[in-house]
C-alpha positions as CSV (number, residue, x, y, z in Angstrom):
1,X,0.0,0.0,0.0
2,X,1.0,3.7,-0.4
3,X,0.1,4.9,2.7
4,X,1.1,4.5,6.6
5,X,-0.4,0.9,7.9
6,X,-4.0,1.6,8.9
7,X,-5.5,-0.5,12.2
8,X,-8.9,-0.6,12.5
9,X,-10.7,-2.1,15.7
10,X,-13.6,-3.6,14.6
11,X,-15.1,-3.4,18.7
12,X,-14.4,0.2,18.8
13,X,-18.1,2.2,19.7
14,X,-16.8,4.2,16.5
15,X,-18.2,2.5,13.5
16,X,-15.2,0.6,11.2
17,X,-16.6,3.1,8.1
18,X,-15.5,6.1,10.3
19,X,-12.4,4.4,11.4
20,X,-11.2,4.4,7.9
21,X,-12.5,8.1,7.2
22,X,-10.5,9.3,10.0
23,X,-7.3,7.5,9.2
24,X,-7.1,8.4,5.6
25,X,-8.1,12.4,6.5
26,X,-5.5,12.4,9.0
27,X,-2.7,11.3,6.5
28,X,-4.0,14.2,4.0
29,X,-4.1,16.6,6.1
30,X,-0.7,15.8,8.2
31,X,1.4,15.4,4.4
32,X,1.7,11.7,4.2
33,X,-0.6,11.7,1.3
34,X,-0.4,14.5,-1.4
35,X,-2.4,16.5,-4.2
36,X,-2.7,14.0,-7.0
37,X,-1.8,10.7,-5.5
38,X,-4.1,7.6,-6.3
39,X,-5.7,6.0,-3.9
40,X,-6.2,2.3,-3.5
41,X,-9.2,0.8,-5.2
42,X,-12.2,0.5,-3.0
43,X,-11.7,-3.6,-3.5
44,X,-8.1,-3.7,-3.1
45,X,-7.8,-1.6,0.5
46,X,-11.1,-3.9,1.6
47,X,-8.9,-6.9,1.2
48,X,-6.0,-5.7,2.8
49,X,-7.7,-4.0,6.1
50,X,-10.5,-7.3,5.6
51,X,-13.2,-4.9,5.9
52,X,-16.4,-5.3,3.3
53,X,-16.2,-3.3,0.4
54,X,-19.8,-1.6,1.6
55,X,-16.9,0.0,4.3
56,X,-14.4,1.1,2.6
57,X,-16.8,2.9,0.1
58,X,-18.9,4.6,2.7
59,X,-15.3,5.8,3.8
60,X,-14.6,7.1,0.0
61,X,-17.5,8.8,-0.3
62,X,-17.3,11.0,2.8
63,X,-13.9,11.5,1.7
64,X,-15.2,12.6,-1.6
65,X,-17.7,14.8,-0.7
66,X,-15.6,17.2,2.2
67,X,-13.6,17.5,-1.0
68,X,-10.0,15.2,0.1
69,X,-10.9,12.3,-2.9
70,X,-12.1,12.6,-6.1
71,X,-13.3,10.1,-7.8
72,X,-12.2,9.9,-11.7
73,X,-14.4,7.4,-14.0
74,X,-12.6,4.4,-15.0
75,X,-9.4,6.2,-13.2
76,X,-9.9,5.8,-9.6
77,X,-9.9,8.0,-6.6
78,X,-7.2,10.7,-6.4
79,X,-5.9,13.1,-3.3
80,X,-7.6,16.4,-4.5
81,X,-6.7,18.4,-1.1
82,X,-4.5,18.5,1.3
83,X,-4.9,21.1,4.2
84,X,-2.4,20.3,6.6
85,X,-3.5,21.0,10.1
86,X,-1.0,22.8,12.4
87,X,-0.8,21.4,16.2
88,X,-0.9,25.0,17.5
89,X,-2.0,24.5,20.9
90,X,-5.9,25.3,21.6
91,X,-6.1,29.0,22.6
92,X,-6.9,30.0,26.0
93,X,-10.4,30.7,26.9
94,X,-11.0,33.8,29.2
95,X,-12.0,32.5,32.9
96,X,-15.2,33.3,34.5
97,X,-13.0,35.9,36.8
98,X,-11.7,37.6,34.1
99,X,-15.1,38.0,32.3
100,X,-16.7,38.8,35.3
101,X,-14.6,40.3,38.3
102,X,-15.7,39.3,41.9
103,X,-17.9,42.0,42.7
104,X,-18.9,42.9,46.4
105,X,-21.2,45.7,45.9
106,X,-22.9,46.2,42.7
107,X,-24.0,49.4,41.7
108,X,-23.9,48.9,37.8
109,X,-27.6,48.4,36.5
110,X,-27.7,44.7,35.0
111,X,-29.8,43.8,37.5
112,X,-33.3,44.8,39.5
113,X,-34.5,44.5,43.3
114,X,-35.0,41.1,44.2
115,X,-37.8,42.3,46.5
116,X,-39.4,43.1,43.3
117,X,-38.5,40.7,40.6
118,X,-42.1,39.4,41.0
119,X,-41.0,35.9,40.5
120,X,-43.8,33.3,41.6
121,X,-46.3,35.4,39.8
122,X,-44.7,35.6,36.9
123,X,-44.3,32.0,36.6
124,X,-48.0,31.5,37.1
125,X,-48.5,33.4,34.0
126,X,-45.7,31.6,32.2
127,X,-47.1,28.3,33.0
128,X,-50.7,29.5,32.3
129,X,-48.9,30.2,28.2
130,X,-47.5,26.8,28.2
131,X,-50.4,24.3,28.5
132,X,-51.7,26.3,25.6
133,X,-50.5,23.3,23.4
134,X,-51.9,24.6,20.4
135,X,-50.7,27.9,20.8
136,X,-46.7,27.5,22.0
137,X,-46.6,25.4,19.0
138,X,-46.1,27.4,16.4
139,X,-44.3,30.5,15.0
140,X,-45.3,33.9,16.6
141,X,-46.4,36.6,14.4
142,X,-43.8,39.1,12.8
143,X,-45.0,42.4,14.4
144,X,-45.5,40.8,17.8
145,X,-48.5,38.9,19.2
146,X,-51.8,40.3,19.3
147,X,-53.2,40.0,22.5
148,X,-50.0,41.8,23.7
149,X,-50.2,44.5,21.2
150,X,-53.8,44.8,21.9
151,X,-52.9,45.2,25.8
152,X,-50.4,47.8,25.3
153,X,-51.6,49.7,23.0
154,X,-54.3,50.2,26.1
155,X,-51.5,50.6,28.5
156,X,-49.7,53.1,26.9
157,X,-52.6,54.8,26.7
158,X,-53.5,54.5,30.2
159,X,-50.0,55.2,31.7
160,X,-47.9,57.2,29.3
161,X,-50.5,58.9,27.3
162,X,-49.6,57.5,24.1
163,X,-51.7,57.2,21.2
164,X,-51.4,54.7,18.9
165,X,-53.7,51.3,17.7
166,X,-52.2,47.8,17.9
167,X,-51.8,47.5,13.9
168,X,-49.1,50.1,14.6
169,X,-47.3,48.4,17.6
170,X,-43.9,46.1,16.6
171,X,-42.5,44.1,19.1
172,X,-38.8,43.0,19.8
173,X,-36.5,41.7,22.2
174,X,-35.3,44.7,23.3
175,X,-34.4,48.8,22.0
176,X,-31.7,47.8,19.6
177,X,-33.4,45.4,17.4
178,X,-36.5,47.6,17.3
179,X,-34.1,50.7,16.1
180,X,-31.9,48.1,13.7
181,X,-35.7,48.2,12.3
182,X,-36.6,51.5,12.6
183,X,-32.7,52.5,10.5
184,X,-34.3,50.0,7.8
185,X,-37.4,51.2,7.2
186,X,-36.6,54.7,7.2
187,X,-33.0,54.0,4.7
188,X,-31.4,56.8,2.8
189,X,-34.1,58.8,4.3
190,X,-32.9,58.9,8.1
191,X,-29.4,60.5,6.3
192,X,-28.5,62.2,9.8
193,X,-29.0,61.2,12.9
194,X,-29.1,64.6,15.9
195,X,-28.8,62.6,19.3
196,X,-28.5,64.3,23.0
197,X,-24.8,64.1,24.3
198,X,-24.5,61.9,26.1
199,X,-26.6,59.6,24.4
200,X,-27.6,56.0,25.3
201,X,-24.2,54.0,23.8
202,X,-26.6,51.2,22.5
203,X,-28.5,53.3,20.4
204,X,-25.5,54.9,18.9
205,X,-23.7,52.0,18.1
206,X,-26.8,50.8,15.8
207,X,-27.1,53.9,14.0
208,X,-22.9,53.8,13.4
209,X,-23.5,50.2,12.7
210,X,-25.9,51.2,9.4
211,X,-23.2,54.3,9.1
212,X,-25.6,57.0,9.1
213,X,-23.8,60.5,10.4
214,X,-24.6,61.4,13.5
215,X,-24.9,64.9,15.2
216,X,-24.2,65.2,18.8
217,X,-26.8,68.1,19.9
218,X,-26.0,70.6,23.0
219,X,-28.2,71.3,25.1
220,X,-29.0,74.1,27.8
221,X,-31.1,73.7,31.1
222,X,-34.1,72.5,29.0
223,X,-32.3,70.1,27.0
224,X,-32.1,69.4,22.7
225,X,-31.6,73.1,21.7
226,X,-34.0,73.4,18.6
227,X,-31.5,76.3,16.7
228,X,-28.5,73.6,16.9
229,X,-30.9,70.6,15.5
230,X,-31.9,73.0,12.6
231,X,-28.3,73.6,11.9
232,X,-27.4,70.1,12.0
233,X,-29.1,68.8,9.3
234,X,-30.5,66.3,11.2
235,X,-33.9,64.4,9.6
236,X,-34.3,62.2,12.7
237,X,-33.6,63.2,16.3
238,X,-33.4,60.4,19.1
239,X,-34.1,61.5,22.2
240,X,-35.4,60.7,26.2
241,X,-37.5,63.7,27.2
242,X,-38.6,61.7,30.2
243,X,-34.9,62.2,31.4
244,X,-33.1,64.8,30.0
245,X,-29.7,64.3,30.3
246,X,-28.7,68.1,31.3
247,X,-31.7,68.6,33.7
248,X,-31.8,64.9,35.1
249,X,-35.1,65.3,34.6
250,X,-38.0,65.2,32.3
251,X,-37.9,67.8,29.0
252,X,-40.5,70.7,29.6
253,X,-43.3,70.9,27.2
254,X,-42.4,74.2,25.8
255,X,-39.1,72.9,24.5
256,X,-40.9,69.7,23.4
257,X,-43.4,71.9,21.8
258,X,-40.3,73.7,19.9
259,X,-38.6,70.4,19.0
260,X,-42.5,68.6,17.5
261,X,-42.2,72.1,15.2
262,X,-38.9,71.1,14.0
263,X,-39.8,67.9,12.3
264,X,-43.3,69.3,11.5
265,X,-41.2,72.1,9.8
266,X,-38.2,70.1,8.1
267,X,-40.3,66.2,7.5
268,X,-38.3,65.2,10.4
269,X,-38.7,62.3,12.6
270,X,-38.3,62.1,16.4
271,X,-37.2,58.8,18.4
272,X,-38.8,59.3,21.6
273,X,-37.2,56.3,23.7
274,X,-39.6,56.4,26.7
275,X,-37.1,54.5,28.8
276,X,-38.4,53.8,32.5
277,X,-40.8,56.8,31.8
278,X,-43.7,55.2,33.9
279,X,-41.4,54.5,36.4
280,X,-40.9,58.1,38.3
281,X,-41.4,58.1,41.8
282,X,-40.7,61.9,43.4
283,X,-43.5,63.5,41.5
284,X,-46.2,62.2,38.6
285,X,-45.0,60.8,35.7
286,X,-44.7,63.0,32.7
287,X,-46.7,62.0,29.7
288,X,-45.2,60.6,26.5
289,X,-44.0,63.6,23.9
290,X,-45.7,61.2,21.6
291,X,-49.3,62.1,22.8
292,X,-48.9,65.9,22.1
293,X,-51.1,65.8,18.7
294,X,-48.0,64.9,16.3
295,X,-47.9,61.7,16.8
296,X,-46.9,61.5,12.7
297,X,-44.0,62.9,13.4
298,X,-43.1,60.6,16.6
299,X,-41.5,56.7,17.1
300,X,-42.3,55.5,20.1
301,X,-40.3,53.4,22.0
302,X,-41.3,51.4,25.6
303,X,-39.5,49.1,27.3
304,X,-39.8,46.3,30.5
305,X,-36.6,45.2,31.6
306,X,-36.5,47.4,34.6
307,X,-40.4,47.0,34.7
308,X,-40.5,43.4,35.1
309,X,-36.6,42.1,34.6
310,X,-33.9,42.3,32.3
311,X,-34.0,39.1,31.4
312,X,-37.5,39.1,30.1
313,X,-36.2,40.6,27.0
314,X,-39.3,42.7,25.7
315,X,-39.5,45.9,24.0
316,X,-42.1,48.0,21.2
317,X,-42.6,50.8,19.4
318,X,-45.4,52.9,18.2
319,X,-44.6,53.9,14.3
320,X,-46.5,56.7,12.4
321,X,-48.9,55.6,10.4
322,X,-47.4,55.8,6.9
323,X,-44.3,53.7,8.4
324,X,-46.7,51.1,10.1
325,X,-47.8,50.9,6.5
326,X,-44.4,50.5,5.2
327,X,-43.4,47.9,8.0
328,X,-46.4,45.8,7.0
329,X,-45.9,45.3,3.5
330,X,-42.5,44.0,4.2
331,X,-43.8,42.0,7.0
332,X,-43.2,38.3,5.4
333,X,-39.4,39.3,5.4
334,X,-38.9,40.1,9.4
335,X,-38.7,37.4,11.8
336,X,-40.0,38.2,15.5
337,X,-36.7,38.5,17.9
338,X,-39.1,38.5,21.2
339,X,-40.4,34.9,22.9
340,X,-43.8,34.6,21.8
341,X,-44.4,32.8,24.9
342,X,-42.8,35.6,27.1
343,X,-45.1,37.7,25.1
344,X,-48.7,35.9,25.9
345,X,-47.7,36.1,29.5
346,X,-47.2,39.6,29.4
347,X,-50.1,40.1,27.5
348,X,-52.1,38.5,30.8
349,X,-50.4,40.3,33.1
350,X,-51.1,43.7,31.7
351,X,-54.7,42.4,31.2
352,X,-55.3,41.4,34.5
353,X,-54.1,44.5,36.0
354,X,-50.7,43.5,37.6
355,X,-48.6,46.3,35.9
356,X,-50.3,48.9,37.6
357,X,-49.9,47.3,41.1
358,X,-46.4,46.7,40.4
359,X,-45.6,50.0,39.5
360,X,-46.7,51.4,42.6
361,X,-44.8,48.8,44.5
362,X,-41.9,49.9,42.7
363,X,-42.4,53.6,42.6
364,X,-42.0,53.1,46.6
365,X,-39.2,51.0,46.4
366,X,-37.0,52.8,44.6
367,X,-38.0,56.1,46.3
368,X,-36.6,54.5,49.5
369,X,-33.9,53.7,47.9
370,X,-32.6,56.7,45.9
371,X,-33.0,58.7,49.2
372,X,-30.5,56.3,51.2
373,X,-28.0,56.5,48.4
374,X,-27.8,60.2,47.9
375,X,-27.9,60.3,51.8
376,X,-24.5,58.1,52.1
377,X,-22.8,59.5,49.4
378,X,-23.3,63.0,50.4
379,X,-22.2,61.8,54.3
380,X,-19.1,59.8,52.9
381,X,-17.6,62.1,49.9
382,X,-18.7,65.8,51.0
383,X,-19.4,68.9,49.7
384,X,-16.5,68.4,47.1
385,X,-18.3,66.2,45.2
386,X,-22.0,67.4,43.3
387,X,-24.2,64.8,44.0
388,X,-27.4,63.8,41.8
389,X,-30.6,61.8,41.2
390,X,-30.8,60.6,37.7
391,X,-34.5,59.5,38.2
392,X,-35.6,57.3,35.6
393,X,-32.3,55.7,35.2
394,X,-32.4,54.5,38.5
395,X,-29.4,55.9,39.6
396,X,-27.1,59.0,41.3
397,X,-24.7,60.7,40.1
398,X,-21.8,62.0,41.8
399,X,-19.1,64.6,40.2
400,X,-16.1,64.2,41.8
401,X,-12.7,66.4,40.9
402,X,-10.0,63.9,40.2
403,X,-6.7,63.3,38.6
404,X,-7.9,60.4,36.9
405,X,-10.9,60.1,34.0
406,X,-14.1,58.5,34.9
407,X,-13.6,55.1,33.1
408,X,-10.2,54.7,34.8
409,X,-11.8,55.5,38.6
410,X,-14.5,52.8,37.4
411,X,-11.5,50.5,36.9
412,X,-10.0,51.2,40.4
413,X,-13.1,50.8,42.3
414,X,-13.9,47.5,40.3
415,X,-10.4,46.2,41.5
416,X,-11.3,46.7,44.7
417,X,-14.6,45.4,44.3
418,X,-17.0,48.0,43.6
419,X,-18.6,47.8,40.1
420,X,-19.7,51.6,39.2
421,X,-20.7,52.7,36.2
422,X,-18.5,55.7,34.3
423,X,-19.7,58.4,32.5
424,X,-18.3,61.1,30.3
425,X,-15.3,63.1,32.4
426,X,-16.6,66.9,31.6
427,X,-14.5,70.5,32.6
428,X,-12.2,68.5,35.1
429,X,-15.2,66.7,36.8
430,X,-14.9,62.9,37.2
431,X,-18.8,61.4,36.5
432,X,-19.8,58.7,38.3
433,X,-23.1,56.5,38.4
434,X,-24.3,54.4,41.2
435,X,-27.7,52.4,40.6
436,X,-29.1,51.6,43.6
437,X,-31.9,49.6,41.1
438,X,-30.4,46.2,41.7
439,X,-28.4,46.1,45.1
440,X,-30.0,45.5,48.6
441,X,-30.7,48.5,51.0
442,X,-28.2,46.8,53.6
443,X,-25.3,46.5,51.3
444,X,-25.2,50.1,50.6
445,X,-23.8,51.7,53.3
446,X,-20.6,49.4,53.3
447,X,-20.4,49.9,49.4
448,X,-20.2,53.6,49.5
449,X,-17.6,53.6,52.4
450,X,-15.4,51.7,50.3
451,X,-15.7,53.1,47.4
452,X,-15.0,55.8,49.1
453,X,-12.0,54.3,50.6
454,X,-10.6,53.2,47.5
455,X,-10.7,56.1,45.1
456,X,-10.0,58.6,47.8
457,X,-6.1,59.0,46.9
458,X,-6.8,60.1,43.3
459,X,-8.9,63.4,44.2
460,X,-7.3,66.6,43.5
């Protein structure tokens, strides 16, 4: 024979077919057979391994068809490649400590209150979904399930003030699938993107992703500043009004009023991302800019993973009616990114009135716990440091004058065991947020004493 003996075990759990198939591919690929040598008839390497020729041909074939044999009529089989496999040693996964750092006090916000994850109840409902045999079977629809559009289109109504009909509701798992939509629909159309600066890094890296230029706005005490967004020449603006990122705080309605007039004005298009917007607990929650009669001119976008949990990975948007019109037509192409079983139990939950209650549960939760945060950071860093409720992000913010930039302090304090989460470093000022969303009440006091502790030497 013209290759390296061959042993085959014939009581081996691997069948003898694959034996062979493994032997001949590992000679091919290590160089012991090359391009263009001719292979042993399928009779000839039966009788010398005494295997059946139904073996060794099952072996050929597979050979033939990963493209190492070919098989030439009234020729034979042939060596037609030979990729010779390098024994580089496997590379080094990343270990759980190095993806995720020990953390002993969490103030990031990937996570939610225990107290109010809402867990049993929740499972109820999903439970309630799945003995729907009939239903969990299937595909869900591409725009999102109607019971659940039907119920939020309701709840919108009812909490944010928003006013849309369920044949214009899309669902998604999540903000950044929904606006991967949204940059699709609108195409050559949405040219420039005007966003608020700081804007939300997720939504920004989908409209880079579909490299559309994007404008980063100023703003002055009442946020977007209408003469900069005409000057831009920005056709779609993406925005929070419920939590302006100057004020900390929601937009006022007179400069909502002046930004619905620019895209009234210039066939704009504003992406109001309603984030947490029902979820304001030291005075009544603003309604949606959506519901203030231009609705045309508006994409709304709601979200529950601070509502219910992050995990439960359900998000939707209102469009205009001409793109609802657009987004239909198209709607064999799109495949539905959220559960539809996730969905069905949502759309019980909402119908049976739990959102509501759970708000208010929350509303008081949080209020109790924002005030103990800004209380211990103001007790352990000073008058310094400007201290701040960012409301609807759950979270304070503390300016701190260091020598260091924000993302290198959220380093340190990680090091030691503190996860924080680091904003944009402004004039001098360090920016730090603490979300007091996810951690318990009794952790925080020690948290903010050694976070305290451990970025201390690096203020000026």
């Amino acid at each position: 024979m013209i290759y390296e003996p061959i042993f085959l075990d014939a009581n081996a759990d691997i069948p003898m077919y694959r034996q062979l198939y493994n032997s001949i591919r590992e000679r091919i690929c290590g160089g012991s057979l090359s391009v263009g040598e001719k292979m042993p008839s399928i009779r000839r390497i039966s009788e010398e391994l005494g295997v059946s020729r139904t073996t060794a041909e099952q072996a050929y074939q597979q050979l033939c068809v990963e493209g190492y044999l070919v098989s030439r009529p009234q020729s034979g089989y042939y060596v037609e490649a030979a990729v010779i496999e390098k024994n580089e040693p496997p590379a080094e996964e990343s270990s759980d400590k190095e993806l995720y750092p020990d953390v002993l006090y969490d103030f990031g916000s990937r996570y939610v209150d225990s107290r109010a994850s809402d867990l049993d109840l929740w499972r109820k409902y999903v439970r309630s979904v799945l003995s729907r045999e009939d239903t969990v079977t299937s595909y869900g629809h591409y725009q999102g399930e109607p019971e659940l559009r039907r119920q939020l289109a309701h709840y919108g109504m009812l909490l944010r003030g928003v006013n849309t009909t369920a044949d214009r509701i899309v669902i998604g798992a999540g903000v950044q699938p929904l606006l991967s939509l949204i940059c699709g629909l609108l195409g050559e159309r949405a040219g420039r993107v005007g966003i608020e600066f700081p804007c939300f890094p997720h939504a920004e890296r989908v409209f880079r992703d579909f490299r559309l230029n994007i404008s980063e706005l100023g703003q002055d005490k009442y946020g977007v500043m209408p003469r900069e967004l005409y000057s831009s020449g920005a056709k779609v603006l993406y925005l929070n009004p419920s939590n302006t990122e100057s004020l900390g705080r929601p937009m006022p309605v007179s400069r909502r009023a002046e930004l619905l007039e620019w895209a009234d004005r210039t066939d704009g298009l504003i992406i109001e991302d309603d984030y947490n917007g029902a979820l304001r607990f030291k005075s009544r929650p603003v309604p949606a800019m959506q519901g203030m009669g231009c609705s045309g001119r508006v994409i709304y976008l709601g979200s529950f993973s601070k509502l219910l949990m992050p995990s439960v990975r359900i998000s939707y948007m209102a469009l205009p009616p001409e793109l609802a019109e657009l987004y239909r037509s198209r709607g064999a192409s799109y495949n539905q990114t959220s559960s539809k079983i996730e969905q069905l139990a949502l759309a019980e939950y909402i119908r049976d009135g739990h959102i509501e209650k759970r708000l208010r549960r929350l509303r008081k939760i949080y209020s109790d716990k924002s005030q103990q945060l800004l209380s211990l950071l103001g007790e352990s860093f000073g008058s310094p440091a400007k201290i701040r409720l960012a409301e609807t992000a759950l979270c304070a913010e503390i300016w701190l004058k260091c020598g260091k930039s924000s993302r290198e302090i959220a380093e340190i304090a990680l090091a030691g065991g503190v996860q924080v989460i680091p904003m944009d470093t402004c004039d001098g000022w360090t920016k730090l947020r603490l979300s007091f969303a996810g951690i318990p009440s009794e952790k925080m006091p020690e948290g903010v004493r050694l976070l305290q502790k451990i970025i201390s030497p690096n203020f000026l």
